[in-house]
C-alpha positions in Angstrom: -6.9 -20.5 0.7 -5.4 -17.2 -0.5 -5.9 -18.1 -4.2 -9.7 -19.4 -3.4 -10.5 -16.4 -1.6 -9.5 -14.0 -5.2 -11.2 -16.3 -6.8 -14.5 -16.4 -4.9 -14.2 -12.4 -4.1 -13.8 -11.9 -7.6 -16.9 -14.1 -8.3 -18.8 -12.1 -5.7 -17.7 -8.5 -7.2 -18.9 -9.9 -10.8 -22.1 -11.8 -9.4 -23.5 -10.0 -6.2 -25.6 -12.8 -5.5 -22.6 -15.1 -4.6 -21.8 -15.4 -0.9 -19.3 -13.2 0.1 -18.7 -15.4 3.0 -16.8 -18.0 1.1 -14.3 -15.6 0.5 -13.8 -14.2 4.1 -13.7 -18.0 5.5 -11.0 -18.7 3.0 -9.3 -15.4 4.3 -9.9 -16.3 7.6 -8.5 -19.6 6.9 -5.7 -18.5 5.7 -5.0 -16.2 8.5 -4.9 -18.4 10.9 -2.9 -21.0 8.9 0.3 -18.6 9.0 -0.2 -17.2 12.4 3.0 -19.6 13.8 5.4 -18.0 10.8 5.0 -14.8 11.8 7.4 -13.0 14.3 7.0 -12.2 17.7 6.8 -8.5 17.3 4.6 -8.9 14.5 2.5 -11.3 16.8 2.1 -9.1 19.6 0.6 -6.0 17.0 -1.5 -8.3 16.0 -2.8 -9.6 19.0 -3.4 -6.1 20.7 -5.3 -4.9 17.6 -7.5 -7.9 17.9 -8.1 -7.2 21.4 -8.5 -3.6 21.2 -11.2 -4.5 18.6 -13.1 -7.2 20.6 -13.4 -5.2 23.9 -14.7 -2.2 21.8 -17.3 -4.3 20.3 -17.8 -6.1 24.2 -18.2 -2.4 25.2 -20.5 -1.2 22.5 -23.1 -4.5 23.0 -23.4 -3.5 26.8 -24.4 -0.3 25.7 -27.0 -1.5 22.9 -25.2 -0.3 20.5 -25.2 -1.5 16.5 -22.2 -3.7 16.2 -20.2 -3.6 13.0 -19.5 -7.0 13.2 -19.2 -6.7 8.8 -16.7 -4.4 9.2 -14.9 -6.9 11.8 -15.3 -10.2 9.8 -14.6 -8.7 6.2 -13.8 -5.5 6.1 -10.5 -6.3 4.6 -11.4 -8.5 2.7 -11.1 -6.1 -0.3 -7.5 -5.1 0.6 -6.3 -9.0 1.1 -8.4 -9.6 -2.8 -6.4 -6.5 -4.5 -3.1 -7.6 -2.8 -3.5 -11.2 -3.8 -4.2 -10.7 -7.4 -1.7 -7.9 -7.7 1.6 -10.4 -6.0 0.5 -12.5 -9.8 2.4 -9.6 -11.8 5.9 -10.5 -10.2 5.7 -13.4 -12.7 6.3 -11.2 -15.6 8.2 -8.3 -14.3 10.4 -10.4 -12.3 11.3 -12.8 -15.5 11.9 -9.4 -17.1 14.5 -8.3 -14.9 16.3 -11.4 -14.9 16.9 -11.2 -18.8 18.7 -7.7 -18.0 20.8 -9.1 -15.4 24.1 -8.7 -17.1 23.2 -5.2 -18.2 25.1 -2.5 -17.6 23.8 0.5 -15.5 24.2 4.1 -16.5 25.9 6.9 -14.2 25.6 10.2 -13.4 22.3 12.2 -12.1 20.7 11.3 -15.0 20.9 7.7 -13.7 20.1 8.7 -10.2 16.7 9.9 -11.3 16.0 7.4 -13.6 16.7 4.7 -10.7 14.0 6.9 -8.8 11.6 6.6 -11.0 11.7 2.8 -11.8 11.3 1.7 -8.3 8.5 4.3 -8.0 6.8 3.6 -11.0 7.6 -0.4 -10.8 6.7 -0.4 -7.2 3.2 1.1 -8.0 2.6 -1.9 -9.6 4.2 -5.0 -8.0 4.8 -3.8 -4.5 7.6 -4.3 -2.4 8.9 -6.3 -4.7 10.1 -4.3 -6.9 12.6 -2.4 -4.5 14.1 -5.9 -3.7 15.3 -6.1 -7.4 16.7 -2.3 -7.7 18.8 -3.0 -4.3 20.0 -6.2 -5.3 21.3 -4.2 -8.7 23.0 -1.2 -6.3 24.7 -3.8 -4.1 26.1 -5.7 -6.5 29.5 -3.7 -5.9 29.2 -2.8 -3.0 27.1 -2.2 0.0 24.2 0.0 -0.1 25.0 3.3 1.5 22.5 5.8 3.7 21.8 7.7 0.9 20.9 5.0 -1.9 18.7 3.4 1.3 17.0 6.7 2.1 15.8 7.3 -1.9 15.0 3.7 -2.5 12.8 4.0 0.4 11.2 7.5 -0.2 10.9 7.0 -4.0 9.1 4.1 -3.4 6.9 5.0 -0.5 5.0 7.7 -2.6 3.6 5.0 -4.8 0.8 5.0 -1.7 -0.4 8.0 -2.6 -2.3 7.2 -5.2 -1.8 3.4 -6.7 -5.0 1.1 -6.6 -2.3 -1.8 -6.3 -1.2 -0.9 -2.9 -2.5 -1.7 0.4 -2.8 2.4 1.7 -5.3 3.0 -1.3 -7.2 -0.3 -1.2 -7.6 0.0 2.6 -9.3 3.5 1.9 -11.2 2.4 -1.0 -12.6 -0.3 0.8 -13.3 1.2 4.5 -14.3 4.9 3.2 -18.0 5.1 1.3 -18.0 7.4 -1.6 -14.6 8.4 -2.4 -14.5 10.0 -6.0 -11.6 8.2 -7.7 -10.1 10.1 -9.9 -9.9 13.0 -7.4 -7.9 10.8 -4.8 -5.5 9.5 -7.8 -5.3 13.3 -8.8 -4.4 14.7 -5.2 -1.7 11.7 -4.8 -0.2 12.1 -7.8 0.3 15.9 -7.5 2.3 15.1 -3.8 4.0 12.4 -5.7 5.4 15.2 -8.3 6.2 17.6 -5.4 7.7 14.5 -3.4 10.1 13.6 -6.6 11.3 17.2 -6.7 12.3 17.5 -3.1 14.0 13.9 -3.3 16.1 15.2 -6.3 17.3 18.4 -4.6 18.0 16.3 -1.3 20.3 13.9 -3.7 21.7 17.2 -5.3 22.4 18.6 -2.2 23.3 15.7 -0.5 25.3 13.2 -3.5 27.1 16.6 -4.5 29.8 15.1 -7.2 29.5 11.8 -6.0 26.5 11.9 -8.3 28.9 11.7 -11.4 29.8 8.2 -10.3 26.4 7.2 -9.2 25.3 3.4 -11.3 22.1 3.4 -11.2 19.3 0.2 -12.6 19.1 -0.2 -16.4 15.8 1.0 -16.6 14.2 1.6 -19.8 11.4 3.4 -21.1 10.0 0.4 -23.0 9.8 -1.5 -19.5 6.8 0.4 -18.5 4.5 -1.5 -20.9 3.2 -3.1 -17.9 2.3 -0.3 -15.2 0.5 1.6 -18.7 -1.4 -1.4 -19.6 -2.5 -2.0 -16.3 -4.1 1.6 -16.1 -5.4 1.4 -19.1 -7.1 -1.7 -19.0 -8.7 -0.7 -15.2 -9.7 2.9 -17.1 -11.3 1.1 -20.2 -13.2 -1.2 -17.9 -14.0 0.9 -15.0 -15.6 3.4 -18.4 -17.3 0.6 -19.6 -18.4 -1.3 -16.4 -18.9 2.0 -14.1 -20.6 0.1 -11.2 -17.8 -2.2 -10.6 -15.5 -1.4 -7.6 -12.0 -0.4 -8.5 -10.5 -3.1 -6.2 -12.5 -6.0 -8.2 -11.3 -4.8 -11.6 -7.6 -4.6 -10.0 -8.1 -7.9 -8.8 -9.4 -9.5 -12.1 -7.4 -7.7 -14.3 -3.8 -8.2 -12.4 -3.7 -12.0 -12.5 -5.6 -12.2 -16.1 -2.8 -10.6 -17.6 -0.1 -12.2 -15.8 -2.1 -15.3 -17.3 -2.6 -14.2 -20.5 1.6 -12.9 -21.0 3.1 -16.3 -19.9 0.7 -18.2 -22.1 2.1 -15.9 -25.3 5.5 -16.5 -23.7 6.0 -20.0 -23.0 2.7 -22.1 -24.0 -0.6 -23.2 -22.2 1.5 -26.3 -20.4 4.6 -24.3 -18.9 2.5 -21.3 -18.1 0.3 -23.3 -15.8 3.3 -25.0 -13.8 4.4 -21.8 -13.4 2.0 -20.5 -11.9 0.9 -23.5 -9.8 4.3 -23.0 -8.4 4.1 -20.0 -7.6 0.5 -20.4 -5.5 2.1 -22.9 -3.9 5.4 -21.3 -2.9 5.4 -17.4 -3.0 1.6 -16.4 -2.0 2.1 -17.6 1.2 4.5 -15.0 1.8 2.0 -12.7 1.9 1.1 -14.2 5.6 2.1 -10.8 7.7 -0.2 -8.9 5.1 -3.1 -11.1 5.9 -2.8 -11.1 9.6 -2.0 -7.5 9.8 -5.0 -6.7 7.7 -7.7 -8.9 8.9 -6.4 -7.6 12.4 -7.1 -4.2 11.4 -10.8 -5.2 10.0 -11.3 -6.6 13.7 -10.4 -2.4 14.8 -11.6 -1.2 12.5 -15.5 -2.3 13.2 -14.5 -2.5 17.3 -13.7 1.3 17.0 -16.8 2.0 14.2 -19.3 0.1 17.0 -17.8 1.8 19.9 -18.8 5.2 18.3 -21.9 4.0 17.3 -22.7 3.6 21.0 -21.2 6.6 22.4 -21.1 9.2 19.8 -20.1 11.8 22.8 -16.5 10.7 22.7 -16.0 12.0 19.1 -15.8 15.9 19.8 -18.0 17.4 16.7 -15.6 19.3 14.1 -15.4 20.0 10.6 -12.8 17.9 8.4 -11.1 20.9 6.8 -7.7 20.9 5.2 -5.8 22.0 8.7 -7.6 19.6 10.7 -7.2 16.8 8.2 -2.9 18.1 8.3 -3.0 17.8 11.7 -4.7 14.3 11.6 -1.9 13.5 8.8 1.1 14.7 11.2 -0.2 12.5 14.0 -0.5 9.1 11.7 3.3 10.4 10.4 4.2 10.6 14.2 2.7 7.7 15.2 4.6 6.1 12.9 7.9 7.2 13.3 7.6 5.7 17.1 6.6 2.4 15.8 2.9 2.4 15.4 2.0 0.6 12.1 0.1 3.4 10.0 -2.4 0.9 9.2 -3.7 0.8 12.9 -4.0 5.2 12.8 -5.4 4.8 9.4 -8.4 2.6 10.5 -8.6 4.4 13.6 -9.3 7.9 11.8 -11.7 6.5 9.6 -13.7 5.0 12.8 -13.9 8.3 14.4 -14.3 10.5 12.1 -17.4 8.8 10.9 -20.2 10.7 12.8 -18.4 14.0 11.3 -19.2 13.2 7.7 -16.1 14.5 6.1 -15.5 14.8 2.7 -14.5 10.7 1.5 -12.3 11.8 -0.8 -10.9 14.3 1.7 -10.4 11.5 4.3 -8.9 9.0 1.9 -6.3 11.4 0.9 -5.0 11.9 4.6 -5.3 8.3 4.9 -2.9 7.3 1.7 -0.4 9.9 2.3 -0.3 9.3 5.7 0.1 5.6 4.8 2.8 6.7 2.2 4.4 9.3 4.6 4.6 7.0 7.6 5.7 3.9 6.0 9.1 5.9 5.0 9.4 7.0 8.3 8.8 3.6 10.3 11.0 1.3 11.9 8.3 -1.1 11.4 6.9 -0.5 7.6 7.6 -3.8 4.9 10.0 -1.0 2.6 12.0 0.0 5.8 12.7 -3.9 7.1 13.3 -4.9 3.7 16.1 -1.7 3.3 17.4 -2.6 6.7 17.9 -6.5 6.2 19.7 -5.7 2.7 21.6 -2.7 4.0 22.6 -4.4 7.6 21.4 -1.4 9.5 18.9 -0.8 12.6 15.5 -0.4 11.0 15.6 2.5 14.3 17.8 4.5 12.2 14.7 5.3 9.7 13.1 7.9 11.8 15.8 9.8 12.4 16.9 9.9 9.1 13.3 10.4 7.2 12.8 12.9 9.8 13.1 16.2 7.8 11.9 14.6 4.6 8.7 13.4 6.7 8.2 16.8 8.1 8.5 18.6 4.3 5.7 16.0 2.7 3.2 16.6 6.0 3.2 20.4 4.9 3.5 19.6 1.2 0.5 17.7 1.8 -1.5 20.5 3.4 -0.7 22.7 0.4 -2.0 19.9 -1.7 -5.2 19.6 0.7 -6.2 23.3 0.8 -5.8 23.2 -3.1 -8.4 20.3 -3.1 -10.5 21.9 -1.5 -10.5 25.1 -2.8 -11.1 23.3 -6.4 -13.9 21.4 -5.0 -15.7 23.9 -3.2 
């Protein structure tokens, strides 16, 4: 189901007179096929978004109001398409790290930073994944400490700044009209440079000569064919194809080359059982990303039809660079006590549509609060993933992140006020 909704979403992106409900009642399909393998907790968020959603839409029909019942059925459908077709490029970078296995790592700060950036710029690209395979490398000799947890998390959680392959940047692609791309990649990256330099005077500070001894991942420069390829092949045909969405060339583009690489590898016949195995066995891990997301599209137009019918509960402001920090803190808040940032990211967008920000404005607060808050949650993917391999309380991450949280919500704000000022 996962694999025929890309297919079929892919189709409708290229060809716009294709249904578009094939591919959100495969996603729905697939949904519901995983609900019994998530967890309980996970269960319960999921439920109460669905039901927060449906009574707002219950509400909004007493009241006559127009019922974003698009929004509810597939407004993520985007998201789960970009996600889908991105999880195809662990097939090369994952063979990759294998072959470099036995290698060793380097030491020193030099190797701290260079560790930083490969699960920040390898995580831009293949997800979560790629932070799995960095701490595997750091615990080969022993366990991971605070500090090796804390900058795998951070360096990686700034990727949602501004990478089309994440979920924080599809989700405001998809639910916010009219974003200007390059201007929400531009504003990300710039916290992403101001993010790395506060990590590396944390581990300064922090590492002190322990840094001498620090073995990092043998990351090399030639390694990054992938992420530039990827960008460059999404530039070239966003140039030459301007009226497709960025999300269907991500999706189209991601699993072609993953195609296209283990054909050249290993021939037409082993390439395909590769990936048929790997549709059959590893997408449906993706099943808390599905839920989670097509619960959120289910908010997402509750909220969106409940202002719709009373547009008096939205107070009328202006979207300016200190209200938009302030909306930040409160998604980075929210997060920290356990509120997925995906639920305060759809909620913003819902009510502050009558205000008619800025999109590109909005979007920004909505991936660096996605970024911010998933380093500071006890509930993000990157934070359960660091916990389970580190054998620590997932509850630990807020205190910790705390400070670091606080530093990127004002960074941000500088980088806000800038926008603006450029734009205006």
């Amino acid at each position: 189901m996962i694999s025929a909704m890309l297919v079929t979403s892919v189709v409708h992106g290229l060809v716009p007179a294709f249904p578009r409900e094939v591919g959100m009642l495969a996603a729905w399909a697939a949904g519901c096929a995983v609900w019994n393998r998530l967890p309980l907790r996970a269960q319960v968020q999921v439920g109460l978004m669905f039901g927060i959603g449906l009574a707002c839409i219950a509400l909004a029909a007493v009241r006559g109001g127009e019922l974003a019942w698009g929004i509810a059925t597939g407004g993520s459908l985007p998201i789960l398409t970009v996600l889908a077709g991105v999880a195809f490029l662990r097939l090369i970078y994952l063979a990759d790290t294998a072959a470099r296995a036995g290698t060793p790592g380097p030491r020193g700060l030099g190797a701290y930073l260079r560790t930083m950036a490969g699960v920040h710029l390898f995580g831009a690209v293949i997800n979560i994944s790629a932070v799995v395979v960095f701490a595997e490398r750091l615990a080969r000799s022993a366990p991971l400490t605070r500090r090796e947890v804390a900058m795998l998390g951070r360096s990686y959680s700034m990727v949602a700044y501004y990478s089309p392959f994440i979920g924080g940047v599809a989700l405001a692609l998809g639910l916010v009209p009219g974003v200007h791309f390059l201007g929400l990649v531009l504003t990300g990256m710039t916290l992403a440079c101001i993010g790395f330099l506060v990590l590396a005077i944390i581990g300064y500070f922090e590492e002190g000569a322990a840094l001498s001894r620090f073995e990092g991942y043998p990351f090399r420069l030639e390694s990054l064919w992938l992420p530039f390829a990827l960008v460059c092949l999404t530039a070239i045909m966003h140039w030459m194809w301007p009226s497709l969405s960025i999300l269907v060339l991500v999706a189209l583009i991601a699993p072609s080359l993953a195609a296209t690489v283990l054909v050249a590898r290993i021939g037409t016949a082993s390439a395909t059982r590769t990936v048929k195995r790997f549709v059959l066995t590893e997408l449906s891990g993706m099943s808390g990303e599905f839920t989670l997301f097509l619960a959120a599209g289910v908010l997402g137009g509750g909220l969106t039809s409940l202002v719709s019918a009373y547009p008096l509960i939205v107070p009328d402001f202006t979207f300016t660079p200190a209200n938009a920090t302030l909306a930040l803190a409160c998604i980075v808040i929210a997060a920290m006590a356990g509120v997925h940032p995906l639920v305060s990211v759809t909620t913003l967008i819902a009510v502050t549509s009558q205000a008619s920000p800025d999109p590109t404005l909005l979007a920004a607060v909505c991936v660096m609060g996605w970024g911010i808050g998933s380093a500071g949650s006890p509930y993000s993917g990157i934070n359960l993933v660091l916990a389970a391999r580190s054998g620590v309380s997932s509850w630990l991450f807020p205190r910790w992140n705390a400070l670091y949280c606080a530093v990127m919500v004002l960074a941000a704000g500088s980088v806000f006020a800038g926008y603006t000022a450029l734009v205006w």
